[in-house]
N, CA, C and O of each residue as an XYZ file, in Angstrom:
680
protein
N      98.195   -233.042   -201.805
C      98.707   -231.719   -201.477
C     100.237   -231.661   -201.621
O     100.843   -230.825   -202.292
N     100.785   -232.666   -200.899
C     102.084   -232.865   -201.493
C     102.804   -232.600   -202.840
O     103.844   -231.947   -202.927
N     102.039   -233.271   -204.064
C     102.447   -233.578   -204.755
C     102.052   -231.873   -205.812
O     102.249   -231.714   -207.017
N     101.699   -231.253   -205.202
C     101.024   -229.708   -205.939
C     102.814   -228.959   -205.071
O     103.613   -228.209   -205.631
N     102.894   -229.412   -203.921
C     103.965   -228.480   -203.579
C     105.657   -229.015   -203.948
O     106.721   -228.397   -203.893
N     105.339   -230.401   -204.324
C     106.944   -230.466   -204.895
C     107.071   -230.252   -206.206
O     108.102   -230.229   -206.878
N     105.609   -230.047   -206.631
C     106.189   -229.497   -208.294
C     106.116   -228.356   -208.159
O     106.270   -227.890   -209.287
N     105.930   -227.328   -207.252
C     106.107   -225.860   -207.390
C     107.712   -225.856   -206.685
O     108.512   -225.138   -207.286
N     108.090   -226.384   -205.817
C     109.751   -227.196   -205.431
C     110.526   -227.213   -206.676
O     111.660   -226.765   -206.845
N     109.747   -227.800   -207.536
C     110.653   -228.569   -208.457
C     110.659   -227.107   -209.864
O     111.670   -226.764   -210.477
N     109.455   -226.587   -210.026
C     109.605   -225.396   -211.090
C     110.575   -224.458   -210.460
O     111.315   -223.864   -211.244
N     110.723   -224.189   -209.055
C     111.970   -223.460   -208.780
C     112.828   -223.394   -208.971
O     113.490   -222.460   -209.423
N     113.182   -224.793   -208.558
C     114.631   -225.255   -208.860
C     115.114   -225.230   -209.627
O     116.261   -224.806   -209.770
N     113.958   -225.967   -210.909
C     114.485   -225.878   -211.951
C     115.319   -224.364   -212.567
O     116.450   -224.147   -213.000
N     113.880   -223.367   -212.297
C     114.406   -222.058   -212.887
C     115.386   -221.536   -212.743
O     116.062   -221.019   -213.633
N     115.671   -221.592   -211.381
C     117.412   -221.692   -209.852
C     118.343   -222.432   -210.992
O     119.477   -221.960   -211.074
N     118.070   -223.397   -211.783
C     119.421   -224.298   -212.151
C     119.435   -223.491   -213.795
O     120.452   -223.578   -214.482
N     118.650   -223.004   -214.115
C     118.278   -222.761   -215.376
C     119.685   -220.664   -215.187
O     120.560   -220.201   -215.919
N     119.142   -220.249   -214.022
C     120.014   -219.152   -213.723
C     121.045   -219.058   -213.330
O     121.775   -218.073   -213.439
N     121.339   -220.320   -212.673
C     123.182   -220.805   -212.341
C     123.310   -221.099   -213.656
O     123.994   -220.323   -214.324
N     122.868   -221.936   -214.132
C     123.250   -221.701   -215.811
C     124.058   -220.837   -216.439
O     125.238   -221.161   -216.570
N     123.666   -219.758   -216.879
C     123.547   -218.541   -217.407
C     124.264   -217.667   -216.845
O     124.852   -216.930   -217.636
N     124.519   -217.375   -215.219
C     125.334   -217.035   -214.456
C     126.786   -217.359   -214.507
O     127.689   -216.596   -214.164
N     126.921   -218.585   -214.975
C     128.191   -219.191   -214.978
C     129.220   -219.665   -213.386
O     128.946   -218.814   -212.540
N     129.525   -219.976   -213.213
C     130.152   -221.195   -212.079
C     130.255   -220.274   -210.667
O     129.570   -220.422   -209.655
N     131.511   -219.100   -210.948
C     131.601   -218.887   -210.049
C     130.540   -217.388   -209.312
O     130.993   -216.823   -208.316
N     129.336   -216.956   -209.859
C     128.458   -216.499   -209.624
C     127.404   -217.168   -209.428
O     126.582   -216.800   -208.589
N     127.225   -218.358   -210.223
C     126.154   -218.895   -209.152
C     126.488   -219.768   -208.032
O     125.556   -220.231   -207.375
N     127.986   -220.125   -207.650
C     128.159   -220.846   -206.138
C     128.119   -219.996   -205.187
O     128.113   -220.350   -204.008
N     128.067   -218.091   -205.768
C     127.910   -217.153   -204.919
C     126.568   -217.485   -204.552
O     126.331   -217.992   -203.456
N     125.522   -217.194   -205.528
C     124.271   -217.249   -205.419
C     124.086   -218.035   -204.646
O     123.536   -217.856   -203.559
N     124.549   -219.129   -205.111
C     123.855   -220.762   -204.164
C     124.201   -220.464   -202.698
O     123.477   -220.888   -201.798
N     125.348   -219.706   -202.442
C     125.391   -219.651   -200.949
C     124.417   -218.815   -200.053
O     123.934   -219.111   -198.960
N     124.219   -217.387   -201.021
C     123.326   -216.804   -200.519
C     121.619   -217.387   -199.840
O     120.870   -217.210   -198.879
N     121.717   -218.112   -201.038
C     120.513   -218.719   -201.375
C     119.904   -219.528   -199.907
O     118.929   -219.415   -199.165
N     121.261   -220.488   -200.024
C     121.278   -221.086   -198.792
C     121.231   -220.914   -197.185
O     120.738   -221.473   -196.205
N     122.120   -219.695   -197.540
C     122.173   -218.684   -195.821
C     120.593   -218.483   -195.691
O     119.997   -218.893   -194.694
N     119.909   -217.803   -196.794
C     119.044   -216.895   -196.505
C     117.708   -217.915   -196.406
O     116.778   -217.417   -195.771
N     117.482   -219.214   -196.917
C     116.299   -220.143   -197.352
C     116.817   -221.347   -196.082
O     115.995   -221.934   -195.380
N     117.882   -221.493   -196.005
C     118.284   -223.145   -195.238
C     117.645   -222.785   -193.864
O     116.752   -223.613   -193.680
N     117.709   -221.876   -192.770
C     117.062   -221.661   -191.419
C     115.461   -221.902   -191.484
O     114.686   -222.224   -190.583
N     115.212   -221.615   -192.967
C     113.249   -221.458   -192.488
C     112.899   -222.957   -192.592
O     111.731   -223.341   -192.520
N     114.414   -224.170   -192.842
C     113.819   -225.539   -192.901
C     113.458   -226.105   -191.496
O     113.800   -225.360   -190.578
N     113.133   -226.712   -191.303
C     112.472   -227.802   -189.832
C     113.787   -228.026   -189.310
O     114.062   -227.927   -188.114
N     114.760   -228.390   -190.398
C     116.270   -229.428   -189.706
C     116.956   -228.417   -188.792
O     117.884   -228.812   -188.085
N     116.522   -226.989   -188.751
C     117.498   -226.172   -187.451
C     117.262   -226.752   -186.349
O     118.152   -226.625   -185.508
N     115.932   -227.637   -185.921
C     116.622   -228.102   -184.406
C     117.168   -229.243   -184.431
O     117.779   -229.646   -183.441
N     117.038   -230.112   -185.752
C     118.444   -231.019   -185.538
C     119.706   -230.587   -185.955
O     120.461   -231.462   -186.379
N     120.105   -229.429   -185.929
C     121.587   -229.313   -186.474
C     121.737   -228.915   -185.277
O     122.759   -229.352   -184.747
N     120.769   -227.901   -184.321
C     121.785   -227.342   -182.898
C     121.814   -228.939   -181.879
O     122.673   -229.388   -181.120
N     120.789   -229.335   -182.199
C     121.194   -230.731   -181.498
C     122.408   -231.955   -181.775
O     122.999   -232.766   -181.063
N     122.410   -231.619   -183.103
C     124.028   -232.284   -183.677
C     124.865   -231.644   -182.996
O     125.702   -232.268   -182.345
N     124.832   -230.224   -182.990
C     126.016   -229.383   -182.561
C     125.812   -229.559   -181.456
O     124.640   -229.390   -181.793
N     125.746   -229.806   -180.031
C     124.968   -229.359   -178.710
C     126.175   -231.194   -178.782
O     127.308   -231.120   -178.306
N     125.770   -232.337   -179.290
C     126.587   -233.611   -178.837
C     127.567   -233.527   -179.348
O     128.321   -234.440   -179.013
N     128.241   -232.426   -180.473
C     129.244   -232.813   -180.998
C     130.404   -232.086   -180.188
O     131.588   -232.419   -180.129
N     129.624   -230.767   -179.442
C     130.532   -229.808   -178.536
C     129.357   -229.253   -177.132
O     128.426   -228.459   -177.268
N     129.773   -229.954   -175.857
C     128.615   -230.114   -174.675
C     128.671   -228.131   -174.489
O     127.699   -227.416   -174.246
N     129.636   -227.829   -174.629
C     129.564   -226.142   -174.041
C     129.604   -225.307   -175.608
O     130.698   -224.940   -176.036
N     128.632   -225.107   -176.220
C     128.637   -224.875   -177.664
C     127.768   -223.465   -177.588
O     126.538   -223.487   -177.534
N     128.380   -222.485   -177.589
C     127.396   -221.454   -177.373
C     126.721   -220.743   -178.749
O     127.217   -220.604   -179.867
N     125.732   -220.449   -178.362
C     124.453   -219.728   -179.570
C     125.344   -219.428   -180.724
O     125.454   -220.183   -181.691
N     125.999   -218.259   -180.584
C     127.016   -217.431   -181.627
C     127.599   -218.804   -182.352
O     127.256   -219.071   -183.504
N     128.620   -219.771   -181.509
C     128.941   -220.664   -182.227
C     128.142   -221.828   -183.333
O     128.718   -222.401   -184.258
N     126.981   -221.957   -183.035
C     125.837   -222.607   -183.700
C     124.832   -222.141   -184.859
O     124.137   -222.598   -185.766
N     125.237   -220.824   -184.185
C     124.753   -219.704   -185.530
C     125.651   -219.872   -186.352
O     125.336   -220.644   -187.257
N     127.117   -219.265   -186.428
C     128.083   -219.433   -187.290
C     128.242   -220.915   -188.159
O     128.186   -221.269   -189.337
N     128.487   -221.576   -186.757
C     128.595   -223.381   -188.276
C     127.607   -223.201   -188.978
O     127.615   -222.987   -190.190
N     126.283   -223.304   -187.970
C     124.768   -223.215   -188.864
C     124.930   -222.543   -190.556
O     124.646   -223.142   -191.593
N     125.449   -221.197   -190.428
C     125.474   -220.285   -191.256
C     126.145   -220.676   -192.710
O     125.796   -220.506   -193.878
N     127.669   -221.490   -191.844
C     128.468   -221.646   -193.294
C     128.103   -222.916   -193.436
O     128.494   -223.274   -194.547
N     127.343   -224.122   -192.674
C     126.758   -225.079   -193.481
C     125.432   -225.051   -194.193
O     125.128   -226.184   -194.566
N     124.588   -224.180   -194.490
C     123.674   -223.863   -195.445
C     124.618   -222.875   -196.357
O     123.874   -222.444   -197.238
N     125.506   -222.507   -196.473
C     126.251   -221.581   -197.208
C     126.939   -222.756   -198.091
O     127.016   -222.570   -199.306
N     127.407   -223.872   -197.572
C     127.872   -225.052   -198.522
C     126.870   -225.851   -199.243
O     127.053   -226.240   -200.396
N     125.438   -226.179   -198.318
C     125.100   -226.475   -199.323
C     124.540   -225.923   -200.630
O     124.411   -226.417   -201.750
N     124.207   -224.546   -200.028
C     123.775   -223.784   -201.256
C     124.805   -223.937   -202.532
O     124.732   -224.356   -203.687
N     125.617   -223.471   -201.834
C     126.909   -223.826   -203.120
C     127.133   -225.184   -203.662
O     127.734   -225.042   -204.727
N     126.919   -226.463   -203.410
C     126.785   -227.684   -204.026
C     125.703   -227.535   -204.668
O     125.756   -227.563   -205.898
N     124.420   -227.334   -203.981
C     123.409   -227.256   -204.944
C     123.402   -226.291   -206.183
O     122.715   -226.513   -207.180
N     123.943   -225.572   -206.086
C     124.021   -224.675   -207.182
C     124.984   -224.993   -208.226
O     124.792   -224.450   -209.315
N     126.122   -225.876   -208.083
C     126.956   -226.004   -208.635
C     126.534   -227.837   -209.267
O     127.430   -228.645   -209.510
N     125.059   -228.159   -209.425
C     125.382   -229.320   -209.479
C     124.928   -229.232   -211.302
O     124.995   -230.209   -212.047
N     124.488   -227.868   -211.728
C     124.853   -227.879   -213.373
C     126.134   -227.539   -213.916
O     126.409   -226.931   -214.951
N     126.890   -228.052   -213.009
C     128.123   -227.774   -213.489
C     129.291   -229.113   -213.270
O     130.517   -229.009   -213.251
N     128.482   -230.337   -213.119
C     128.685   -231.337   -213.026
C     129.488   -232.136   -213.826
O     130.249   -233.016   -213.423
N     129.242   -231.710   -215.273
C     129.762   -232.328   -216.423
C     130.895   -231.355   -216.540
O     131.930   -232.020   -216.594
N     131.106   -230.326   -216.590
C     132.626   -229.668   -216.344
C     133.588   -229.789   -215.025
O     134.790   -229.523   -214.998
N     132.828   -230.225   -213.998
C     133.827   -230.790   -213.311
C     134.488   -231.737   -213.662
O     135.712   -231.683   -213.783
N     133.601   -233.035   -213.945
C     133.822   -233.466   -214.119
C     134.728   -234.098   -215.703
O     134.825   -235.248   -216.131
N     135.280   -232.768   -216.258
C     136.063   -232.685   -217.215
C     137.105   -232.150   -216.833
O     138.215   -232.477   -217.253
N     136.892   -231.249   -215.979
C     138.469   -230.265   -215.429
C     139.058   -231.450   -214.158
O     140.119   -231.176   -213.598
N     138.268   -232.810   -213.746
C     139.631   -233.313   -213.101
C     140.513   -233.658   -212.798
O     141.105   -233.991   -211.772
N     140.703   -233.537   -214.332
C     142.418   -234.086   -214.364
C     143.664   -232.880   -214.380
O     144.881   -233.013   -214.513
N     142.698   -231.483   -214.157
C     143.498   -230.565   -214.356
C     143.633   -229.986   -212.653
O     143.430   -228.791   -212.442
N     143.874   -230.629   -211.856
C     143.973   -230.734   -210.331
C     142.898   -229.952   -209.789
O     143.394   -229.219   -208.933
N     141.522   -229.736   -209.890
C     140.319   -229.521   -209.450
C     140.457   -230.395   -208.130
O     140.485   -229.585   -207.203
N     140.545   -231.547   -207.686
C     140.877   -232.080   -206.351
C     142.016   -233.145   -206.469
O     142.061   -233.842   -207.484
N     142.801   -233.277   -205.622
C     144.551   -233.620   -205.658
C     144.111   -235.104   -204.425
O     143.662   -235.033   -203.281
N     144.396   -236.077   -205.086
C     145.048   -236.735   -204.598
C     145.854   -237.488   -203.595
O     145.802   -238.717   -203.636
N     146.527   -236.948   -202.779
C     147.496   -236.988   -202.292
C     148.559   -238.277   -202.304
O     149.630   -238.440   -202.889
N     147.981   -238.907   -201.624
C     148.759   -240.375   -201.683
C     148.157   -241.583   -202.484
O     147.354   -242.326   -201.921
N     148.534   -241.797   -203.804
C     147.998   -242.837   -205.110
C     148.098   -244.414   -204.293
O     147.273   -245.327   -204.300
N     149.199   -244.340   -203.730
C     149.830   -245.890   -202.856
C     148.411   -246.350   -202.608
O     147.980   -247.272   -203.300
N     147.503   -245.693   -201.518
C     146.484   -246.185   -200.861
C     145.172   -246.821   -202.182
O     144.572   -247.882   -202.354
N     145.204   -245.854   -202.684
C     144.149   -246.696   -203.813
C     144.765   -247.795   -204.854
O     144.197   -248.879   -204.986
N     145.656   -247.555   -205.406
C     146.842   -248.441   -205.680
C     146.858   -250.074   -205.231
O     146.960   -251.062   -205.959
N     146.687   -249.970   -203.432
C     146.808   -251.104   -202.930
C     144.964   -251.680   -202.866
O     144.595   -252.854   -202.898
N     144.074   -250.449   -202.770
C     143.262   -250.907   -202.496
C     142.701   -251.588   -204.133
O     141.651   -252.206   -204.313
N     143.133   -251.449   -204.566
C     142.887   -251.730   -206.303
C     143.251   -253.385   -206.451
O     142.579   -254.366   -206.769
N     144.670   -253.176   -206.051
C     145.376   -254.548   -206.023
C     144.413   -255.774   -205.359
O     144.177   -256.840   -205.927
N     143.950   -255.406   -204.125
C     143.699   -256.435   -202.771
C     142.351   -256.841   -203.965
O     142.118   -258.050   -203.971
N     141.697   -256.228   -204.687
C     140.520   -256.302   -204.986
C     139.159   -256.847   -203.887
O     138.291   -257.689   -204.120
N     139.380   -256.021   -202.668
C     138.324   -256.371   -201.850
C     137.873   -255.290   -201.866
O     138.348   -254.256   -202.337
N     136.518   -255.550   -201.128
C     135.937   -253.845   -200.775
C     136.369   -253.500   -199.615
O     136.774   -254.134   -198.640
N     136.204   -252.212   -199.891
C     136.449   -250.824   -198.528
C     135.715   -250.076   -198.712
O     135.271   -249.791   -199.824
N     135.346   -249.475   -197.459
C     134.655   -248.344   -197.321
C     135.396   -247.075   -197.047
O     136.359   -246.847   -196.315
N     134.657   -246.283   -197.862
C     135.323   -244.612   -197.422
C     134.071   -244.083   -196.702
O     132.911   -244.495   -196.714
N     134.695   -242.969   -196.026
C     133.763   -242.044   -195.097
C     133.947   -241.024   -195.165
O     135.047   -240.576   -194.842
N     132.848   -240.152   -195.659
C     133.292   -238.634   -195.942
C     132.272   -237.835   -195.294
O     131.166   -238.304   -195.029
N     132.681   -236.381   -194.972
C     131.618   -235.482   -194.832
C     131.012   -234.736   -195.862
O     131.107   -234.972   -197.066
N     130.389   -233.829   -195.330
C     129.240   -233.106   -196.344
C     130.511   -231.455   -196.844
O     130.085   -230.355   -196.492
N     131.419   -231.481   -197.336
C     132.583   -230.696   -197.088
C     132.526   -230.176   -198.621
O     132.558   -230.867   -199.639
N     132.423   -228.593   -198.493
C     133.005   -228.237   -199.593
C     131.520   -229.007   -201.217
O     130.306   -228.818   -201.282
N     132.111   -229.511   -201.819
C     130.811   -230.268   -202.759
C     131.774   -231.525   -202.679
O     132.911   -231.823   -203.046
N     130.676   -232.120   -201.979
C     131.144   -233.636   -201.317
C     131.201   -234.611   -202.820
O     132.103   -235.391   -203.126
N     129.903   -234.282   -203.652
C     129.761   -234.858   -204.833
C     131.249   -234.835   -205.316
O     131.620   -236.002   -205.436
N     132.310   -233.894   -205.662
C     133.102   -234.491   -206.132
C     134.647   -235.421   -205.614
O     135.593   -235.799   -206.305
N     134.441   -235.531   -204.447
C     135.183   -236.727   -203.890
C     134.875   -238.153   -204.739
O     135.810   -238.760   -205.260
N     133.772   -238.537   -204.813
C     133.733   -239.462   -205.443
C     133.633   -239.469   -206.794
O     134.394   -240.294   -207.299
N     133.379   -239.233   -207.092
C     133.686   -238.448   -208.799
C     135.193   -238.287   -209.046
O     135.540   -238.316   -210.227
N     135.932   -238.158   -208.316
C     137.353   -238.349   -208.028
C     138.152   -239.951   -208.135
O     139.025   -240.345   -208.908
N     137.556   -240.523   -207.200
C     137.732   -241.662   -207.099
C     137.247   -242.884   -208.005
O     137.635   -244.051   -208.073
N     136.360   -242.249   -208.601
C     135.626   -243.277   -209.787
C     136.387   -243.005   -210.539
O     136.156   -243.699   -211.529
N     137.554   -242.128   -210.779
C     138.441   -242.446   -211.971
C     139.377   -243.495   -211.751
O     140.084   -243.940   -212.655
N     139.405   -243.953   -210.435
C     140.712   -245.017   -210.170
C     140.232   -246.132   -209.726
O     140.953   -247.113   -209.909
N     139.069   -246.326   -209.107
C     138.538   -247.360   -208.895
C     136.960   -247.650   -208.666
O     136.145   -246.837   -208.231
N     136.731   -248.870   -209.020
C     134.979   -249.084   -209.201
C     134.657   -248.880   -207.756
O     134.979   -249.273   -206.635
N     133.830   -248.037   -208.387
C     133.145   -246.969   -206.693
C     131.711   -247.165   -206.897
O     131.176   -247.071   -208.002
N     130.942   -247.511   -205.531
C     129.922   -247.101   -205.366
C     129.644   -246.083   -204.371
O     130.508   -245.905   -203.513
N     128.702   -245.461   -204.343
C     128.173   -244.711   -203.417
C     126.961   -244.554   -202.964
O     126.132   -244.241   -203.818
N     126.522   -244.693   -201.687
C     125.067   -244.193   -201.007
C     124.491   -243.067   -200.716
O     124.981   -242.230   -199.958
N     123.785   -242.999   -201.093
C     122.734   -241.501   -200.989
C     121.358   -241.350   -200.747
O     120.678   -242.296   -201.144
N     120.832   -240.538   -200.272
C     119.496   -240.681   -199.669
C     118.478   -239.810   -200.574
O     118.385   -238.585   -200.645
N     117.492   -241.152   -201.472
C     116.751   -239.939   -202.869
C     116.429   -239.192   -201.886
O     116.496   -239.363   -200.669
N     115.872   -237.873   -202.883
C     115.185   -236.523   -202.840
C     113.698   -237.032   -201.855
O     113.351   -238.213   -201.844
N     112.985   -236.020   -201.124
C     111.939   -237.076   -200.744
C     110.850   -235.994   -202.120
O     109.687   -236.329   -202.346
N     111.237   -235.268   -202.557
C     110.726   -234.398   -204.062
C     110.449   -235.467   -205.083
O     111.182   -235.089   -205.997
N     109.959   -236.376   -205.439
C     109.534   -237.555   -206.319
C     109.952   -236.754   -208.304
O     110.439   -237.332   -209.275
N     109.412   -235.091   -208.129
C     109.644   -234.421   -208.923
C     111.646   -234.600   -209.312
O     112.250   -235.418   -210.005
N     112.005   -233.720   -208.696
C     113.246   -233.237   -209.008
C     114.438   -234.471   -208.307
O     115.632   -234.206   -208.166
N     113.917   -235.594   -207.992
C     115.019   -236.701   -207.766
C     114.983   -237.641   -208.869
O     115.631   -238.612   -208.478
N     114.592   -237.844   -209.961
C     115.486   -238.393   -210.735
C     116.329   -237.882   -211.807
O     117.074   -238.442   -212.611
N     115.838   -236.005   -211.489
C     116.921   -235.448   -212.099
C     118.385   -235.579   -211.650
O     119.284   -235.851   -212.446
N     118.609   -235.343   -210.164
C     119.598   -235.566   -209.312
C     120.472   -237.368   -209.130
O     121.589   -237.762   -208.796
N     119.393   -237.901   -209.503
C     119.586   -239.227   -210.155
C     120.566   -239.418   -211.121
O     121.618   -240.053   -211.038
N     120.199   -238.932   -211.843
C     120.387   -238.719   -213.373
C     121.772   -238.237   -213.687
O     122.599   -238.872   -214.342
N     122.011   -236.583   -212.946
C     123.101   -236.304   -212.842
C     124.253   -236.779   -212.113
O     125.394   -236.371   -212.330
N     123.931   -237.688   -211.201
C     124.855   -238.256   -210.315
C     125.685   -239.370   -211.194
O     126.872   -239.283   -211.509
N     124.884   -240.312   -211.478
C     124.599   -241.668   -212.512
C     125.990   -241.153   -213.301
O     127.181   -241.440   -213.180
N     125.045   -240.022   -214.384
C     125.835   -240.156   -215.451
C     127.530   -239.128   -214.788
O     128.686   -239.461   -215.049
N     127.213   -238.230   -214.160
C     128.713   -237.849   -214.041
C     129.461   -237.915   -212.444
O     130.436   -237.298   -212.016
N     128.901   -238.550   -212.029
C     129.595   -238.935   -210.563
C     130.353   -240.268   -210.345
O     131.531   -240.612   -210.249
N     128.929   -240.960   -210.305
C     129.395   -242.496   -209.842
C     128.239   -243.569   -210.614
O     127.150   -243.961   -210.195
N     128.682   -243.749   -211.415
C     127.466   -245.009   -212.184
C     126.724   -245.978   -211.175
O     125.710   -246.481   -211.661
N     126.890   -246.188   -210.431
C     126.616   -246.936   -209.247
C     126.106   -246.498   -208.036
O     126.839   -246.392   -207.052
N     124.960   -246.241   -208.007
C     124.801   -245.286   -207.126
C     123.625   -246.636   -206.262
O     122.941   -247.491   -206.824
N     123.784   -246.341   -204.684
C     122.711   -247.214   -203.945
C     122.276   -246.326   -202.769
O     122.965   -245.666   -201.992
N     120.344   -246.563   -202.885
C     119.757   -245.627   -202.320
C     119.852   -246.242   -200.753
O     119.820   -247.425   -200.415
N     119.976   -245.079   -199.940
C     119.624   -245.717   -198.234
C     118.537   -246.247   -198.125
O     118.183   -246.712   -197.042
């Protein structure tokens, strides 16, 4: 039964990526947000996000949980939507698409040649932080496949080839 509903998952999506397509960048990260506001609440994870929110702030009222709630399915819609647009990001980053700030730190971390870990949030399209950083230094990154068997080695695929070649599953 599963496997009848992630390929009807997966013909969506596809069609969804096939119309950000065609839409072009900054109409479908509109879309994707919509998408997201309006589809992300009917998932199961709303009572773990007010419960994230509830430890992350003890006096966190409704309105406030609605709102984060709101603009974090509003981001991811917009990553997800923006992830056929992967290979042009990942061409426009040298044209300050994401900045840098201080080179010193990777610089040194380059030098020491040990590993470090970075820690990031789910901010904005998190995908291209590291996609950032794989231009300056051999990066890996962790990610948790799709549990969609369908549409995760597309996401695979796209990560691989324009994110981070190195990719390791949780």
């Amino acid at each position: 039964m599963k496997s009848i509903k992630y390929f009807f998952e997966f013909l969506s999506i596809i069609s969804l990526f096939l119309i950000f397509k065609i839409i072009g960048l900054i109409h479908a990260s509109n879309l994707g947000s919509f998408i997201g506001k309006f589809i992300g609440p009917l998932f199961r994870s709303k009572s773990v996000i007010k419960k994230n929110l509830r430890i992350f702030k003890k006096n966190i009222s409704a309105e406030e949980i609605k709102l984060i709630s709101n603009d974090m399915w509003s981001n991811i819609g917009r990553t997800f939507s923006e992830y056929v647009y992967l290979k042009k990001f990942n061409q426009d980053l040298n044209n300050n698409l994401i900045k840098i700030i201080n080179f010193k730190y990777l610089d040194e971390i380059k030098k020491a040649n040990k590993p470090v870990i970075f820690i990031s949030g789910h901010f904005a399209n998190f995908e291209l932080m590291a996609m950032k950083l794989n231009q300056f230094i051999k990066l890996s990154t962790i990610y948790r496949p799709l549990n969609n068997f369908f549409l995760n080695p597309i996401i695979e695929y796209l990560r691989i080839k324009y994110i981070c070649s190195n990719q390791i599953k949780k």
